[in-house]
Phi, psi and omega in degrees: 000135170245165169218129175283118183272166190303300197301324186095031166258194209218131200243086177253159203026085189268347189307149138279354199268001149301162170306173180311155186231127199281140155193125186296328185213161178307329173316327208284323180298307162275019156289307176316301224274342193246346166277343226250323180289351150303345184246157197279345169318121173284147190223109171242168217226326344213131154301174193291336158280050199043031186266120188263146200236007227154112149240193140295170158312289200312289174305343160293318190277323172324271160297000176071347176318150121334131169312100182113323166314144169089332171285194189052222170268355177327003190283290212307327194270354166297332192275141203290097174337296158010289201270301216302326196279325159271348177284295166328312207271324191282342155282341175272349122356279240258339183272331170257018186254336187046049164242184189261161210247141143199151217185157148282112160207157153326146165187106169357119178250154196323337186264340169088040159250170186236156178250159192229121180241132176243121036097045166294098173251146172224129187293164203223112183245170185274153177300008159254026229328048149282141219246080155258042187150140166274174148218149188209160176206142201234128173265075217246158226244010189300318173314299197339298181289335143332284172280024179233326191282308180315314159316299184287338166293286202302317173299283191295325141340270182333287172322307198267345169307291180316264183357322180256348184271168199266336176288153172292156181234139158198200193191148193221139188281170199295328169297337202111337173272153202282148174233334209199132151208115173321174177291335142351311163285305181320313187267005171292283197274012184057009178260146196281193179272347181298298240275324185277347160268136150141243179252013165327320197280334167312001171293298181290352181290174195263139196291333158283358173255349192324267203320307163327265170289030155294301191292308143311320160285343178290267151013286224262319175280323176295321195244011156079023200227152163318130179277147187199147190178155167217117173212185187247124149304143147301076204270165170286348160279353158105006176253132168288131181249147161274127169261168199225092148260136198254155188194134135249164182252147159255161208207154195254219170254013170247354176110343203259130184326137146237349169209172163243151201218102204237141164240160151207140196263113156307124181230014199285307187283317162325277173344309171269334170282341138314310194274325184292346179268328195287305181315295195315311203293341190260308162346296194286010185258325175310312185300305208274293186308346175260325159345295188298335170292301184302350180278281201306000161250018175265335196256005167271004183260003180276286204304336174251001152296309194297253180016284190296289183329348188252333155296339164283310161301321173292330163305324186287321189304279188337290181292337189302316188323280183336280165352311204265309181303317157323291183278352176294287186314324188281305154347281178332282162320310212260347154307313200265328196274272209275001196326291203307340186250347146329131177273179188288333181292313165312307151336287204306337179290320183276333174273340170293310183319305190282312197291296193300327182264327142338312184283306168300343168296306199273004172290316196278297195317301168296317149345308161301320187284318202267001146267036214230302199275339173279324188302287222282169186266145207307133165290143194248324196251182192277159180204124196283139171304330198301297197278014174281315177307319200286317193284319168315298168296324177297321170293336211239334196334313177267349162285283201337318167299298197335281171244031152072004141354113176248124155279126167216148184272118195250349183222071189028189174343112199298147174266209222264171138205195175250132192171168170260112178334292178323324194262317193302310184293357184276322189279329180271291159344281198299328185288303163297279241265345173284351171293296173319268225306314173251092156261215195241140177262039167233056186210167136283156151295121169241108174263135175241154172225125163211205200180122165207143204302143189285146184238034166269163193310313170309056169325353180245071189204155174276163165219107186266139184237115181253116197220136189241169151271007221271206189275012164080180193184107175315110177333313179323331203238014169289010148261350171290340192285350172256000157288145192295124170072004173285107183197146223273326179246150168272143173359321180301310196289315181218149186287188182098145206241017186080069161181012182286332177274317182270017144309321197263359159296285215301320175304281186337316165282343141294343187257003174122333188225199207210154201223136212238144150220146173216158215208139173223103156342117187073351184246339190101161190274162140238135157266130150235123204217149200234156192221157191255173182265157161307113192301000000 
């Protein structure tokens, strides 16, 4: 570079970052002194013994000095105590070597803050290339150095972080080669960072994943979208393990890759114990389906006992009846034609007759309802409870005069539910008259009825309550009571032939719900049973 002066002499390679700078005469030097003052730069001036004769503008407005302040060495207490001792050893180098200095340091500002400066000096010789004079310019760099510690923090962070996590680390350039893998690799695969950067590591890979994850990764770079992949590594023990690498693009502020930023997690003992539960898992399914076959020919062969077993009973209930009305009948007769020549013992013989075969009678008749209830198909349509209760009650009438029995609706009008008419009076009917029948005998019978919405999670059910005065029911046996031939009494104390409650379980559990009693000796029982409503 020249710069022309008014006088017309010429002033050349005034840069420092040029060879030594030639100059002849003192003009030449205050030619200097009028550029420097034009630059953002602190700009001196120095003697060939480092006495400095000349700053700028800049270094005044820099440092708050006085004009004149600062020269010769008055310079040194601006420089950071730190610093001051290689800034010295290193001008005093360059001053008896007369080569040129650059160098970093602090250096105080008007505010007593120190700053980050970089240091140029270049020696200045004569056309007789004597060495008269520096010229020098301190520049300062501070964001720069700021933001390279920052960088440089951030940098080494990252490094000790990748270092501590147990996973590979690497990084990769915006094409796909590899720059950086933590130690995590090296000690996987036994390979140095020569062998392992670029696509070196592709070495290690397992020969049936090769290709694969070339074609992904390729992929994954051409189009700038995340990588993801399982494949198997090469350990330094000669076992391949599997592994799950992960990959993102870091992206600069215009959108554009500058790097990648990849892990891989070992997943090899996941990985086999997967594969050892999917074989199990596939066994146990081989297993479980032929269970299942064999369940399901079990159960149509159940399924075609209970069939033939529910036709055998409707068939058996059904024809026995004649028989028994037969011999009911014959009794009967045979009372009226001879009654009269019959002794006392006798009567007593023909009524255990008629009483036992009445009672087997009405045994065969439940028998009938309740393979009746097993038989039919789940009920669909709707049925108001109110006129199933009238009809109950209407069937009950002569017990009701009888003992004198009040039926009562305790929360109005029964509702609507889904169900078969035939079987609910049949459900209700057996709930009151087992109500009568054991009441207390120094009581009338009293039945209350209600109906409130259910407060089970299924919400779309009725909760019906049939609650007595009778004589109650030890808790201890309150699920025998719903078994089929179960009873609590013998014949003597009360008829019935034991099957009148698990008529009304088997209803209640064909229509969808389930039936509850609960009871205190001497105060009566409640049952509760749920139906479901009408949508």
């Amino acid at each position: 570079m020249q710069v022309s002066l008014s006088n017309g002499n010429r002033i050349q390679r005034i840069s420092p970052m040029t060879d030594n700078i030639r100059a002849s005469s003192t003009a030449e030097l205050d030619a200097m002194r009028k550029i420097f003052e034009c630059m953002p730069q602190i700009g001196w001036i120095a003697q060939a013994d480092g006495t400095i004769q000349f700053y700028n503008r800049e270094f005044y407005e820099y440092t708050g000095l006085s004009q004149g302040q600062g020269v010769g060495w008055d310079w040194r207490p601006l420089v950071h105590p730190d610093h001051i001792d290689e800034v010295m050893k290193q001008w005093t180098y360059a001053i008896q070597t007369a080569t040129k200095l650059e160098m970093e340091f602090l250096l105080r500002n008007k505010y007593g803050e120190y700053r980050w400066f970089l240091t140029r000096a270049t020696p200045v010789h004569n056309d007789s290339g004597e060495h008269t004079a520096w010229i020098g310019i301190n520049t300062d760099i501070h964001e720069q150095k700021m933001a390279a510690e920052i960088i440089g923090e951030r940098q080494h962070t990252l490094e000790m972080l990748a270092e501590a996590v147990p996973n590979i680390v690497w990084t990769a350039e915006p094409d796909g080669t590899a720059s950086y893998f933590n130690n995590r690799w090296y000690e996987y695969t036994g390979q140095d960072p020569q062998q392992a950067c670029g696509y070196g590591w592709s070495q290690k890979l397992h020969p049936d994943d090769l290709e694969r994850t070339k074609i992904v990764w390729m992929d994954a770079c051409t189009r700038c979208v995340p990588y993801i992949i399982e494949y198997r590594f090469l350990c330094q023990d000669g076992e391949y393990r599997w592994f799950l690498a992960r990959a993102l693009p870091v992206r600069n502020s215009k959108g554009q890759v500058v790097k990648w930023f990849g892990t891989c997690t070992d997943i090899h003992d996941a990985k086999t114990a997967e594969t050892i539960l999917e074989s199990r898992v596939k066994r146990r399914t081989g297993q479980l389906e032929a269970a299942n076959e064999r369940l399901s020919a079990l159960a149509e062969q159940l399924a075609r006992s209970n069939r033939d077993l529910q036709e055998f009973a409707y068939v058996a209930s059904h024809d026995l009846q004649e028989p028994l009305r037969t011999v009911i009948s014959f009794c009967e007769l045979l009372q009226k034609k001879v009654g009269d020549q019959l002794d006392d013992d006798s009567h007593k013989y023909l009524d255990v007759i008629i009483s036992s075969t009445e009672r087997m009678r009405q045994l065969v008749r439940d028998l009938l309802a309740y393979a009746r209830v097993s038989k039919d198909e789940a009920p669909t349509e709707a049925v108001e409870l109110e006129t199933v209760l009238q009809q109950a009650t209407r069937n009950l009438q002569s017990l009701i005069e009888e003992t004198g029995a009040t039926i009562s609706v305790m929360t109005g009008p029964l509702p609507t539910v889904i169900g078969d008419r035939t079987q609910l009076i049949q459900l209700l009917q057996n709930l009151i008259s087992n109500s009568i029948k054991f009441k207390r005998p120094d009581a009338r019978p009293i039945v209350e009825i209600s109906a409130r919405p259910s407060t089970q999670p299924d919400g779309n059910f009725w909760e019906i309550t049939v609650s007595d005065n009778g004589i109650g029911i030890n808790m201890e046996y309150a699920d025998k009571i719903f078994v089929i031939f179960q009873r609590l009494h013998g014949p003597q104390q009360y008829s019935g032939t034991g099957i009148g409650l698990a008529i009304c379980k088997r209803v209640v559990e064909r229509h969808g719900g389930k039936i509850e009693v609960s009871s205190d000796i001497d105060k009566g029982s409640t049952f509760v049973f749920t139906l479901r409503q009408v949508s």
